[in-house]
ChimeraX commands (.cxc) that place a marker at each C-alpha (Angstrom):
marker #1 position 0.00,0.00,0.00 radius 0.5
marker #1 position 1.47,3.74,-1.07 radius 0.5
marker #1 position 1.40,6.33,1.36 radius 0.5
marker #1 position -1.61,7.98,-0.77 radius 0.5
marker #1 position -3.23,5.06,-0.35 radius 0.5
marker #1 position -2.84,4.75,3.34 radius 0.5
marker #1 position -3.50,8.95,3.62 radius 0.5
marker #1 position -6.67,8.76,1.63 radius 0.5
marker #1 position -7.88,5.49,3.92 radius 0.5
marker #1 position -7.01,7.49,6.86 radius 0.5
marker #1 position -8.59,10.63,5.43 radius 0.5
marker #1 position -11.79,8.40,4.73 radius 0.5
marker #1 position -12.08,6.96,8.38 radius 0.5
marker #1 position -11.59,9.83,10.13 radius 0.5
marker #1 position -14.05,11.71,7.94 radius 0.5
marker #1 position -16.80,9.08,8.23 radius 0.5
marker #1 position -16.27,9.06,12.31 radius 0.5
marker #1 position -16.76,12.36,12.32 radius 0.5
marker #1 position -20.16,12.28,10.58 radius 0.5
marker #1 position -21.16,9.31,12.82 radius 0.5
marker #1 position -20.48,12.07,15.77 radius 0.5
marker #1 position -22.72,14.52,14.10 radius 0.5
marker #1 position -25.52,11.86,13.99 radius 0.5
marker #1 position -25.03,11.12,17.26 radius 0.5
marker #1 position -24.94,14.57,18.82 radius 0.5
marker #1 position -28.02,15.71,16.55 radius 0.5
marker #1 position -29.70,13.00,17.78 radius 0.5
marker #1 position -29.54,14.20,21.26 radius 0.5
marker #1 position -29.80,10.59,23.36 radius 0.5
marker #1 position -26.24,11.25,24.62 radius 0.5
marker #1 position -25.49,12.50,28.41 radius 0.5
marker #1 position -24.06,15.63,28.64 radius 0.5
marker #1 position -20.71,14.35,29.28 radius 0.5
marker #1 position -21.17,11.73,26.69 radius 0.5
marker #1 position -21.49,14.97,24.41 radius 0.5
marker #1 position -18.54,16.51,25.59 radius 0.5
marker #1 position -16.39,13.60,24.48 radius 0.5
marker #1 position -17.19,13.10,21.38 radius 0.5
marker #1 position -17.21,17.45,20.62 radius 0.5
marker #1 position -13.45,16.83,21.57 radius 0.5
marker #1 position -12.84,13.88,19.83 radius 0.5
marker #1 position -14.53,15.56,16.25 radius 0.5
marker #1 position -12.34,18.36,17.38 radius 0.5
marker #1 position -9.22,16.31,17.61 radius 0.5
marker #1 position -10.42,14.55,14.32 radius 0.5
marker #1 position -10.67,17.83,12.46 radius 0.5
marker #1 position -6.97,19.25,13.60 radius 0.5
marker #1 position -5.98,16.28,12.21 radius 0.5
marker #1 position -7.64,16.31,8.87 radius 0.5
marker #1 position -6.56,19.43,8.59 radius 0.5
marker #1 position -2.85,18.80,8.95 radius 0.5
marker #1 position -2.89,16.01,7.21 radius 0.5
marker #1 position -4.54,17.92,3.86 radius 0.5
marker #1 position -2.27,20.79,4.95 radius 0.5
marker #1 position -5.28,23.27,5.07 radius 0.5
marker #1 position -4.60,26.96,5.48 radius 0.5
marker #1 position -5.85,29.98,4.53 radius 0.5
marker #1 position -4.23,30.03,1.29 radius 0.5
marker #1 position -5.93,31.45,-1.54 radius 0.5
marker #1 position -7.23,29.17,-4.68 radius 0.5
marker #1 position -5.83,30.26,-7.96 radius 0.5
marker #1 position -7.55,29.46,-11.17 radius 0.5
marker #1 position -4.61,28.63,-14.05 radius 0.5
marker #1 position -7.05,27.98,-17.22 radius 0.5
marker link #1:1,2 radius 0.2
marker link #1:2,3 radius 0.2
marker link #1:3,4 radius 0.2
marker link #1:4,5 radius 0.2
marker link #1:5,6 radius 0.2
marker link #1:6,7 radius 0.2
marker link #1:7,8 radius 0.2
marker link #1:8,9 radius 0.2
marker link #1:9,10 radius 0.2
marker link #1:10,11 radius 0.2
marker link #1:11,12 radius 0.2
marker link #1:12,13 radius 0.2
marker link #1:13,14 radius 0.2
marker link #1:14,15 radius 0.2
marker link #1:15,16 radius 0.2
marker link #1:16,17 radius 0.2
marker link #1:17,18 radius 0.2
marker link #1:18,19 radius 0.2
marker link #1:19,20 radius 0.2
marker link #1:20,21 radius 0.2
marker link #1:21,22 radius 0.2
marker link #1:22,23 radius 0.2
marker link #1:23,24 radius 0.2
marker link #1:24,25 radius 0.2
marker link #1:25,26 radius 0.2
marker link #1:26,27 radius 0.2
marker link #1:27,28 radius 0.2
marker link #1:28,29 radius 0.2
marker link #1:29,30 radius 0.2
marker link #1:30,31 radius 0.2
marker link #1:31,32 radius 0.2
marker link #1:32,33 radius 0.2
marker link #1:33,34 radius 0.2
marker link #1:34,35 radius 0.2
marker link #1:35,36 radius 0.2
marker link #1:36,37 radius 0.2
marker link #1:37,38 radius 0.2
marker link #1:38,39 radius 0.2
marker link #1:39,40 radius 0.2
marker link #1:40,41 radius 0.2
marker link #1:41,42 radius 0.2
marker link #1:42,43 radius 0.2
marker link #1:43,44 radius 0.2
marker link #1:44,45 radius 0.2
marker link #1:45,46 radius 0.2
marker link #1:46,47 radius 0.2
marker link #1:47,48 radius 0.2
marker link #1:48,49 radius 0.2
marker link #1:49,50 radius 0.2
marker link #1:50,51 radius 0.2
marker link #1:51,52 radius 0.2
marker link #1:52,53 radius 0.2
marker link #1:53,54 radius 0.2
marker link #1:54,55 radius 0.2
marker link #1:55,56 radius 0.2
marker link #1:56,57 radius 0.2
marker link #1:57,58 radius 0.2
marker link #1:58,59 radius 0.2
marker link #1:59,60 radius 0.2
marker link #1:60,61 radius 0.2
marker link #1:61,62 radius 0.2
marker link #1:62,63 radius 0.2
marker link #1:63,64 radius 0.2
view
């Protein structure tokens, strides 16, 4: 397996945990503390994604 491979797989499983979060949270039958953890795990999840895509606030410049 390439390390593309293995980026995108990791990119994929952290994405789809974090919309599994959002369906738990917006379905509400979590405790309070319950919610906490898993706002700080998406958190964690996102900080991640985001270094690992390299995400900044760089501007998008159209060559064509």
């Amino acid at each position: 397996m390439t390390d593309d491979t293995s980026t995108s797989d990791s990119i994929a499983t952290k994405t789809d945990r974090i919309e599994t979060i959002i369906t738990q949270l917006e379905d509400g039958e979590v405790s309070l503390e319950r919610a906490q953890e898993l706002r700080d795990e998406g958190e964690s999840l996102l900080e991640d994604l985001e270094a690992e895509l390299d995400i900044g606030e760089s501007e998008i410049v159209d060559q064509s």
